[in-house]
C-alpha positions as CSV (number, residue, x, y, z in Angstrom):
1,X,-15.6,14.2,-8.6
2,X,-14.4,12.6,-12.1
3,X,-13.9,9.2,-12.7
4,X,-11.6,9.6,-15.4
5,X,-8.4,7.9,-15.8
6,X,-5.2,9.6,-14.3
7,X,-2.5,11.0,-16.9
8,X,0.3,9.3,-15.6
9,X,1.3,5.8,-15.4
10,X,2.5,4.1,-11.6
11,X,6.0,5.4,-12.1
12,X,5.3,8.7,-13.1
13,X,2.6,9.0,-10.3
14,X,5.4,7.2,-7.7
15,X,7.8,9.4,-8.6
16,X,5.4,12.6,-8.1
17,X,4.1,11.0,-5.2
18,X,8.1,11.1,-3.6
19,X,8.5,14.8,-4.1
20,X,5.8,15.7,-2.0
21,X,6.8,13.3,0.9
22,X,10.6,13.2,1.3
23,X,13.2,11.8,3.1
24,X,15.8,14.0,4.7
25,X,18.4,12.2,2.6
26,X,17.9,11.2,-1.2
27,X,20.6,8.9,-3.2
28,X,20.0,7.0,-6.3
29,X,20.7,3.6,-7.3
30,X,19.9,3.6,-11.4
31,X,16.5,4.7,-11.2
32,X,15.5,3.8,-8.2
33,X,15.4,6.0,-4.8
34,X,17.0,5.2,-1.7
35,X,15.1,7.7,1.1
36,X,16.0,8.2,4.9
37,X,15.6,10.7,7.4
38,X,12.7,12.0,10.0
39,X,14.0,10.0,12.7
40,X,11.8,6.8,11.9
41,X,8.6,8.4,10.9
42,X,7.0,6.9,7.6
43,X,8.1,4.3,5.9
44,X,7.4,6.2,2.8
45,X,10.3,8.6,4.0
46,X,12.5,5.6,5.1
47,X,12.2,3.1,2.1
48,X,14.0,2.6,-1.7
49,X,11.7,3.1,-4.4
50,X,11.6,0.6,-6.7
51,X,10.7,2.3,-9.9
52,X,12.4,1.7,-13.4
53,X,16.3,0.0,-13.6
54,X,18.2,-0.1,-10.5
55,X,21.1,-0.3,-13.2
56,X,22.8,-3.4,-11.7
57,X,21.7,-7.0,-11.4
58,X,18.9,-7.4,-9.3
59,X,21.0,-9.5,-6.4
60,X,23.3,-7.1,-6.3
61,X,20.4,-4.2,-5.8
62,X,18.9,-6.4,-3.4
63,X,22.4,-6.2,-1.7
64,X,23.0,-2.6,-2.3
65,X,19.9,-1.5,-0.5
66,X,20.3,-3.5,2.1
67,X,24.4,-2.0,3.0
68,X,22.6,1.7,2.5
69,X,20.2,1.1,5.4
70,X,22.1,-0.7,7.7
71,X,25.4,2.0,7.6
72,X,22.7,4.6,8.4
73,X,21.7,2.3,11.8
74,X,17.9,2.0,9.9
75,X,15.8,-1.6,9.5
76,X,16.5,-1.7,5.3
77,X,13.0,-1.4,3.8
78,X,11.9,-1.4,0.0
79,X,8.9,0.3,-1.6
80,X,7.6,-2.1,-4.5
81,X,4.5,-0.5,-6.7
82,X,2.9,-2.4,-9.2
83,X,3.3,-4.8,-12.0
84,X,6.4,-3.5,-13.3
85,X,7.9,-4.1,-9.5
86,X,7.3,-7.8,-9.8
87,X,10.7,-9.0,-10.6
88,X,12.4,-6.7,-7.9
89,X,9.4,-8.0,-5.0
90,X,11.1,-11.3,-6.3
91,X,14.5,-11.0,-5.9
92,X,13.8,-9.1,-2.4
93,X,11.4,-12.3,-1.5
94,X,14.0,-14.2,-2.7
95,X,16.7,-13.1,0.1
96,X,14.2,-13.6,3.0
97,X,12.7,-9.8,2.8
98,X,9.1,-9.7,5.0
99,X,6.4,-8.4,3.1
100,X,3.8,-5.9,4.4
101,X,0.2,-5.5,3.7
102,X,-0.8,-3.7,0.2
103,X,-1.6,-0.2,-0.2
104,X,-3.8,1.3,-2.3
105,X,-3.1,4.5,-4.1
106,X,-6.2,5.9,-5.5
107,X,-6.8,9.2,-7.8
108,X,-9.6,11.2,-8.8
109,X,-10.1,14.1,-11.6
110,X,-10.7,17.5,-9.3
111,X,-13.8,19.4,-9.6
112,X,-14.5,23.0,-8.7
113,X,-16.1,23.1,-5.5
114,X,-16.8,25.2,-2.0
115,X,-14.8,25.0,1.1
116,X,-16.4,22.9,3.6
117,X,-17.3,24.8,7.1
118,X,-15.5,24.3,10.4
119,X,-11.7,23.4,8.4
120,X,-8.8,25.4,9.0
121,X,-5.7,25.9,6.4
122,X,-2.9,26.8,7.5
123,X,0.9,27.0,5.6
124,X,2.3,25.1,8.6
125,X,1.6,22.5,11.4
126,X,1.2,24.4,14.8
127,X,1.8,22.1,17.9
128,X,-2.3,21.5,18.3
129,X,-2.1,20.0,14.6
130,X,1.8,17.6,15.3
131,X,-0.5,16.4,18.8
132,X,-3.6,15.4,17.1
133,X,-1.6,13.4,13.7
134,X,-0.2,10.6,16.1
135,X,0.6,7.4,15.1
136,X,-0.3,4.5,15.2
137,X,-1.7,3.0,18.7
138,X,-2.1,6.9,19.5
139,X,1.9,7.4,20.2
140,X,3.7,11.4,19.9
141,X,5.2,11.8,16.3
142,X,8.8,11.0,16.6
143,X,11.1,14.6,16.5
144,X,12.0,13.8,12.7
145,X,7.9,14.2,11.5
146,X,8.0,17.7,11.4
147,X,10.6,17.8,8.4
148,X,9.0,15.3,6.5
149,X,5.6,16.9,7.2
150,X,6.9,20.3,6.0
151,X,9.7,18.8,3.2
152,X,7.5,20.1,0.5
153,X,6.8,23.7,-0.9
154,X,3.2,24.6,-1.5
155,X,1.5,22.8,1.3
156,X,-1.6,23.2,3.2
157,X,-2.4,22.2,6.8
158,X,-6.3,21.3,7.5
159,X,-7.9,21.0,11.1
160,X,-11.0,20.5,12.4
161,X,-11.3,22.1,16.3
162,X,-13.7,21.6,18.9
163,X,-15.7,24.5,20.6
164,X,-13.0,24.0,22.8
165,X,-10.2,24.5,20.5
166,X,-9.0,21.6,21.0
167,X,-8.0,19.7,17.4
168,X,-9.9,17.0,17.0
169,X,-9.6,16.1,13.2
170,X,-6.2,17.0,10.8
171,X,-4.9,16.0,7.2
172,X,-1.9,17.3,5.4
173,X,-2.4,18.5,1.6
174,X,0.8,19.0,-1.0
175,X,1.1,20.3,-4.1
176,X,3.4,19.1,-7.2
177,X,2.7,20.3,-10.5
178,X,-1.4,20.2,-11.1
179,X,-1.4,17.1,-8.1
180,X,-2.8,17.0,-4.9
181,X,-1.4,14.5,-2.8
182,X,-4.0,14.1,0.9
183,X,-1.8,12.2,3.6
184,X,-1.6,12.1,7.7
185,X,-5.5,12.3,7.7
186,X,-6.3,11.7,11.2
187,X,-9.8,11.8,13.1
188,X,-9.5,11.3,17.0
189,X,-11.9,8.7,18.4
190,X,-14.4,10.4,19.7
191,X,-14.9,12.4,16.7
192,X,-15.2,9.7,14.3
193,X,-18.6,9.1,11.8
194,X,-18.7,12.3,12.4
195,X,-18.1,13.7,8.5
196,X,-14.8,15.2,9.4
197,X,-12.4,13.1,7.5
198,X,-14.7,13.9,4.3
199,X,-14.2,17.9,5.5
200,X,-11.0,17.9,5.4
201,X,-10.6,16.1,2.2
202,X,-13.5,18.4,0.4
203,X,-11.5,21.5,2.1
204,X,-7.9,20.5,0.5
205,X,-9.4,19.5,-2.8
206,X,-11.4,23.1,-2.9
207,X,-7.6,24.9,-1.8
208,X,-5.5,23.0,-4.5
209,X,-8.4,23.6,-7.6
210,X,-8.1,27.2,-6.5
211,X,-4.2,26.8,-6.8
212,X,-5.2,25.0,-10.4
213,X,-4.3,21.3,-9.3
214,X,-6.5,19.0,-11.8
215,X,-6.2,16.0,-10.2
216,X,-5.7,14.7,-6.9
217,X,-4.1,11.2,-4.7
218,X,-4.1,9.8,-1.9
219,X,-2.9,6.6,0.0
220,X,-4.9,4.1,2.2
221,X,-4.2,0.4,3.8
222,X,-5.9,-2.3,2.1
223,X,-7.5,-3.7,5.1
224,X,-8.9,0.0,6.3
225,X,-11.7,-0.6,4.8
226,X,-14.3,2.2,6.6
227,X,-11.6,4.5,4.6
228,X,-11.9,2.9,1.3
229,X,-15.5,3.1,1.4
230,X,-15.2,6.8,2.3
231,X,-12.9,7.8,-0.4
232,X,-15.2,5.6,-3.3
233,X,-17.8,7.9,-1.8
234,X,-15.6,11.2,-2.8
235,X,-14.9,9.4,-6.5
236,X,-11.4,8.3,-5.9
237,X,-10.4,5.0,-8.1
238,X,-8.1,2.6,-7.6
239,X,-4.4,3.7,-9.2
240,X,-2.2,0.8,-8.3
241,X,-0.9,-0.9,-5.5
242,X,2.5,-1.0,-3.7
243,X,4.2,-3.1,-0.6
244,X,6.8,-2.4,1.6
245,X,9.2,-5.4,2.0
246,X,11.5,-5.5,5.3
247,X,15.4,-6.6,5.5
């Protein structure tokens, strides 16, 4: 994979980033992008993007957010990515907002390469694919995941099964202009330092370069650090950094 720098700056890529994981329901506040829906899955889905000029003072954003949550019976949460979010992860510090762990959003420059054996593609999630992405602690996906899984329009589906059938490794790939965006990659326990999570990734990058995606993204927790290491392996540099802050 290239190591060269990505085209677009952390808005831009935020902003592409949001169209190919969406919240049921979208509203704007100035620039920024006040997302719910999925019934509590992702807080990607349920957060305000604070990109660009929320076109009032920052109090009164602060503020605005905050009443948009609350009237829709959802924990407000903000989204803050980057330097240029500095002076809005202040004014949200500033009313008593909890801060979350950074993410790391890294990129990588796509090269032509050959699907990996054993991964499936498929347009959609079947039910085998919704059991095996749990969350967190190993709990169901909420009823809302689906839509947010499948809010996008050229998206692929990858699995890994067992001889079995049973799914044992999955990871969602979208498309948005020439970008591939890799989320909900998920290896179940007993499968793990097995290869499977760099499968799926190698199998997704080969699908989107066919579809003549030239770069690719991804997201990862700063303190998973067995991923990090795997996706410095497969090229990927660090992009920026965001945090979520909590009302």
């Amino acid at each position: 994979m290239g190591q060269r720098r990505s085209p677009l700056d952390v808005v831009e890529l935020e902003l592409l980033a949001a169209r190919g994981w969406r919240g049921g329901e979208v509203q704007q506040l100035g620039a920024w992008l006040l997302r719910a829906g999925g019934a509590g899955y992702s807080s990607r889905a349920h957060s305000a993007l604070a990109v660009g000029d929320p076109g009032v003072p920052l109090p009164d954003a602060v503020a605005a957010v905050g009443d948009w949550y609350r009237d829709r019976g959802l924990r407000p949460c903000v989204q803050l990515p980057g330097r240029q979010a500095r002076p809005a992860d202040a004014a949200f510090a500033a009313a008593g907002w909890e801060r979350d762990e950074d993410t790391l959003v890294l990129t990588t420059e796509l090269d032509p390469i050959g699907p990996p054996p054993r991964v499936e593609l498929a347009p959609v999630p079947d039910d085998a694919w919704l059991d095996a992405a749990r969350q967190h602690g190993g709990d169901p996906l909420p009823p809302g995941a689906r839509a947010v899984l499948t809010g996008a329009d050229r998206l692929a589906f990858a699995s890994v099964r067992e001889d079995d059938g049973a799914v044992v490794a999955v990871a969602r790939g979208v498309l948005t202009d020439d970008w591939l965006g890799i989320t909900a990659v998920t290896v179940a326990e007993r499968a793990r330092r097995g290869g499977l999570a760099t499968s799926l990734t190698r199998a997704l990058q080969s699908w989107a370069v066919d579809a003549g995606a030239r770069w690719c993204y991804l997201q990862v927790v700063a303190g998973n650090a067995p991923a990090r290491a795997l996706y410095r392996r497969l090229g990927f540099i660090e992009h920026h950094r965001y945090h979520y802050r909590r009302g």
